[in-house]
C-alpha positions as CSV (number, residue, x, y, z in Angstrom):
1,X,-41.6,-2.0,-1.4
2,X,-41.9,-2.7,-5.0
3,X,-40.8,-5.6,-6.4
4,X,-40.9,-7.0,-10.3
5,X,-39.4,-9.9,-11.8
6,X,-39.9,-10.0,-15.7
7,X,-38.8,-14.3,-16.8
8,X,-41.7,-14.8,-17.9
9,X,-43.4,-12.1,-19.3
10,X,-43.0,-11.4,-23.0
11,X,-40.3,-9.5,-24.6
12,X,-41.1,-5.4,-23.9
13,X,-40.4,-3.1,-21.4
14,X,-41.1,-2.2,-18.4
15,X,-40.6,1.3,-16.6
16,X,-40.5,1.8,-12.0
17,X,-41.2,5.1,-12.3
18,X,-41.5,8.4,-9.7
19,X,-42.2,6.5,-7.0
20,X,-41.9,7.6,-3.2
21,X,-41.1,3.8,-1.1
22,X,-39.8,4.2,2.4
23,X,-40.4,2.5,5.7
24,X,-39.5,-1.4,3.8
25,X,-37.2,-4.1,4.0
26,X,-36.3,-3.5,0.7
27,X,-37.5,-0.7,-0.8
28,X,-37.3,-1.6,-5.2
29,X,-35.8,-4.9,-6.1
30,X,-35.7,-5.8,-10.4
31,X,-34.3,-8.1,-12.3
32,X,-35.5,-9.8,-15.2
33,X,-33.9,-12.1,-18.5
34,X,-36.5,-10.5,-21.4
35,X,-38.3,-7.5,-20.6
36,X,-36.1,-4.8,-20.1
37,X,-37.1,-2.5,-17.1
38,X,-36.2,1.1,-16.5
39,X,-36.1,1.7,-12.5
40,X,-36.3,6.1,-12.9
41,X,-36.7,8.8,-11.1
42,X,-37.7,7.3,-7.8
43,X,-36.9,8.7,-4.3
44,X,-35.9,5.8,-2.4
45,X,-34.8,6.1,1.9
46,X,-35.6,5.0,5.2
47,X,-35.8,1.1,4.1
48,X,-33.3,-1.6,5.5
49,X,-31.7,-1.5,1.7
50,X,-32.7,0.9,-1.5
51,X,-32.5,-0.6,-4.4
52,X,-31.2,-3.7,-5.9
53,X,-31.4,-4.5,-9.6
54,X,-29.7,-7.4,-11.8
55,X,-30.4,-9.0,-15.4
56,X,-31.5,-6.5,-18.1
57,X,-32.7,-3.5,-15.5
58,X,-31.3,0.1,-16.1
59,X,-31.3,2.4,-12.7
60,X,-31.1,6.2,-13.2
61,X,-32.1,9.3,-11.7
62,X,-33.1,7.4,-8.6
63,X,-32.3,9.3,-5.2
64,X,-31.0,6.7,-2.6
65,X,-30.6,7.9,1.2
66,X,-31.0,6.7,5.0
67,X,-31.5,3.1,4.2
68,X,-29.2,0.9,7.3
69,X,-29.5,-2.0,7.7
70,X,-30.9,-3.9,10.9
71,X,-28.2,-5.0,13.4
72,X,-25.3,-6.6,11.9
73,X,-26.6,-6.4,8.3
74,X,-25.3,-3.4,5.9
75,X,-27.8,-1.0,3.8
76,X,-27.2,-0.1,0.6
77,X,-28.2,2.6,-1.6
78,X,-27.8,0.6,-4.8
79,X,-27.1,-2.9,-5.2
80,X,-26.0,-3.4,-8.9
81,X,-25.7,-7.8,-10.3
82,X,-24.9,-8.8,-12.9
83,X,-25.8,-7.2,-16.5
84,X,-27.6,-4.4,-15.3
85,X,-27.0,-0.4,-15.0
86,X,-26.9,2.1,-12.8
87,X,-26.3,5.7,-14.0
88,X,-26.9,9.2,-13.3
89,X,-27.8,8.6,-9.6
90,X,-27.5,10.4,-6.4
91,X,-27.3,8.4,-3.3
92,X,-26.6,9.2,0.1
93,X,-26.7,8.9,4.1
94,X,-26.8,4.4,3.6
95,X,-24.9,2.1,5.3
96,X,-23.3,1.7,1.7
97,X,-23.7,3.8,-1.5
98,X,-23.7,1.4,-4.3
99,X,-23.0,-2.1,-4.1
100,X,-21.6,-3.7,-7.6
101,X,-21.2,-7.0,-8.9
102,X,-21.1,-7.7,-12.5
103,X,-22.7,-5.0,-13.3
104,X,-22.1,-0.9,-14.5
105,X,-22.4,1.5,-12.4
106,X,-21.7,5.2,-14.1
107,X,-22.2,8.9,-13.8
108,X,-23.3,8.4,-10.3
109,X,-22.9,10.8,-7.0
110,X,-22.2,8.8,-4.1
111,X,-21.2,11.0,-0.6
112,X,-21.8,10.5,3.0
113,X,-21.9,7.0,3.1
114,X,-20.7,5.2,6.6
115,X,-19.4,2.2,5.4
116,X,-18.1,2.8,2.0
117,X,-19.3,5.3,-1.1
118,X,-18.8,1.7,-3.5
119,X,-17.9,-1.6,-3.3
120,X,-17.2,-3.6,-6.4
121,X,-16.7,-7.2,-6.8
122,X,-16.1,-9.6,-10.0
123,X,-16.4,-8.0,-12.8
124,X,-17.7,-5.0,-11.9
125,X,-17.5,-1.4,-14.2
126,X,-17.0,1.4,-11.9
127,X,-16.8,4.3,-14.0
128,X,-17.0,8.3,-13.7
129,X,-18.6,8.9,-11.1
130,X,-18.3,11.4,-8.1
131,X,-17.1,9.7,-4.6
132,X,-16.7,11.9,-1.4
133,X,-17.2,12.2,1.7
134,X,-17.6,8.4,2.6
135,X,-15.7,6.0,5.3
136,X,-13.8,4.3,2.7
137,X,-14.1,5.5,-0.8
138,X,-14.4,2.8,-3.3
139,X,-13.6,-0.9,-2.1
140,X,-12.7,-3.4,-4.5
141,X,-12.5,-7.8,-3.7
142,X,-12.5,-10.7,-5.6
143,X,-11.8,-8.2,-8.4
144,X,-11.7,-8.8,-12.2
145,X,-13.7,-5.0,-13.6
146,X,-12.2,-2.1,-14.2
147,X,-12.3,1.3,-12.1
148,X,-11.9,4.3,-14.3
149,X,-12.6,8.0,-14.9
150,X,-13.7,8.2,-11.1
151,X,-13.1,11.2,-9.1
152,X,-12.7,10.4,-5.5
153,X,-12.1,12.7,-2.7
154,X,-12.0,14.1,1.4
155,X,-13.1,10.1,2.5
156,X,-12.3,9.3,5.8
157,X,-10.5,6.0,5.6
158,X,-8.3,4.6,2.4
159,X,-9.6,6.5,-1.0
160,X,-9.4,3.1,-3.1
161,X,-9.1,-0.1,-1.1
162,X,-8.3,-3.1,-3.2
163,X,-9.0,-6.4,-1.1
164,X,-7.8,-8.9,-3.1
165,X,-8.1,-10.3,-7.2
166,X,-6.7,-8.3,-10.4
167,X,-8.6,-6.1,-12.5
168,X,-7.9,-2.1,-14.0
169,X,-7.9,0.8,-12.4
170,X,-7.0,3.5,-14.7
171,X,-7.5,7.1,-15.2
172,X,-8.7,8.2,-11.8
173,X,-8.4,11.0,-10.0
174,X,-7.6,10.8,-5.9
175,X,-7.1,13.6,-3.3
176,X,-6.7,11.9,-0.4
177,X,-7.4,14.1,3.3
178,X,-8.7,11.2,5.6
179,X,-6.7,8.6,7.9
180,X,-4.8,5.6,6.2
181,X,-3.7,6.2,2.3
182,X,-5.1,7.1,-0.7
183,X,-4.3,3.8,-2.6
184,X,-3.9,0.2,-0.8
185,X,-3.1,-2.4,-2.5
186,X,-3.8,-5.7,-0.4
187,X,-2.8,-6.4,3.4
188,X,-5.4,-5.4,5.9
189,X,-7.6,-2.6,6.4
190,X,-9.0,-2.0,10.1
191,X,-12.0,0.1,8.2
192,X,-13.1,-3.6,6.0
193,X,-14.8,-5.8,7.5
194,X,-13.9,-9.0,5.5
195,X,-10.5,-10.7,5.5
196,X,-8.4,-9.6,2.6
197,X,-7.0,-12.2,-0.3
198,X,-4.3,-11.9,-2.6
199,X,-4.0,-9.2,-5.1
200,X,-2.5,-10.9,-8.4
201,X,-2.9,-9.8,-12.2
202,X,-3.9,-5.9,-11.0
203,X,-3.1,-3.2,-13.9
204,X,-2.9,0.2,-12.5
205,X,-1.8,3.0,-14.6
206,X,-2.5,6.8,-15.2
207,X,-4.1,7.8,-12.0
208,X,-3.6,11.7,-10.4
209,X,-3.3,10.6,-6.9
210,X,-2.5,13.3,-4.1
211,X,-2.4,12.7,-0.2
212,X,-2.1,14.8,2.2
213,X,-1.9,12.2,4.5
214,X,-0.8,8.6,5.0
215,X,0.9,7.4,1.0
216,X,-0.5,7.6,-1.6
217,X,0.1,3.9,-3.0
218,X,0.7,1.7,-0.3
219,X,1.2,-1.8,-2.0
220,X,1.1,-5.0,1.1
């Protein structure tokens, strides 16, 4: 794949442009403290993992699909650390759509992804973007960010799963048609993989939520 690290090279930037990678491990890994790098435009799939940026690295316009990971290891589309941005992308067909820790990830379409559409962590910024069509829609742990402005529909499993921490979730809109509920709130869910902690400090407030199965809050 294409890989650039920037520490050490003078204050600029730096663009990953219309690029075709497929057939890696990893198929566009950034991440640098200086330079600031623009990942665009790139059509990303058929790697163990897509792409994964952190540090002052802006992803957009990238298509992400068909990257699974090898045996017991999960592909994502989009793996987002911390201080960087993903927006305006389209992934689809991974493992996982977009993967975010403390970092942004906006304005992105994220649909037909097996294990989840998005998982957040820390203090993650999950904001308007499109989630359908996944196993479990978005899939919060260890949680202190803020999920807003998302719409998020027809997934499989739980809509929004929260695993365990605090953070927002505000300002969403949820139509629920899959098994289990449209909101959980702690306890276990048979569709995570990872054992569940406490959920403790969580604001939640002026979401549209409608199921047509299972509740739509279920709070353990």
């Amino acid at each position: 794949g294409i890989t650039i690290r920037g520490a050490n090279v003078p204050t600029g930037v730096d663009y990953v442009v219309n690029n075709h990678v497929y057939g890696s491990d990893l198929g566009i890994s950034a991440g640098t403290e200086t330079t600031l790098v623009y990942v665009q435009d790139n059509r990303v799939h058929h790697n163990y993992s897509g792409i994964t940026i952190s540090g002052n690295t802006i992803a957009e316009r990238n298509e992400t699909f068909a990257n699974q990971g090898y045996h017991w290891s999960i592909g994502y589309g989009l793996a987002v650390g911390t201080g960087s941005v993903a927006r305006d992308n389209v992934t689809y067909d991974n493992d996982r759509g977009i993967d975010v820790g403390s970092g942004t990830a906006i304005n992105n379409r994220v649909f037909y992804n097996r294990d989840s559409g998005i998982q957040a962590s820390s203090g993650a910024r999950v904001l308007n973007n499109e989630v359908y069509s996944n196993g479990l829609g978005v899939v919060v742990s260890s949680f202190s960010g803020r999920i807003a402005n998302n719409l998020i529909y027809d997934n499989r499993n739980a809509s929004i799963y929260h695993g365990g921490g605090g953070g927002v979730i505000e300002n969403n809109t949820v139509y629920h048609t899959g098994t289990g509920d449209a909101l959980q709130l702690g306890g276990v869910n048979p569709n995570y993989t990872f054992n569940p902690s406490p959920v403790a400090g969580l604001t939640l407030r002026n979401n549209i939520v409608v199921a047509s199965t299972g509740f739509a809050l279920r709070i353990n």
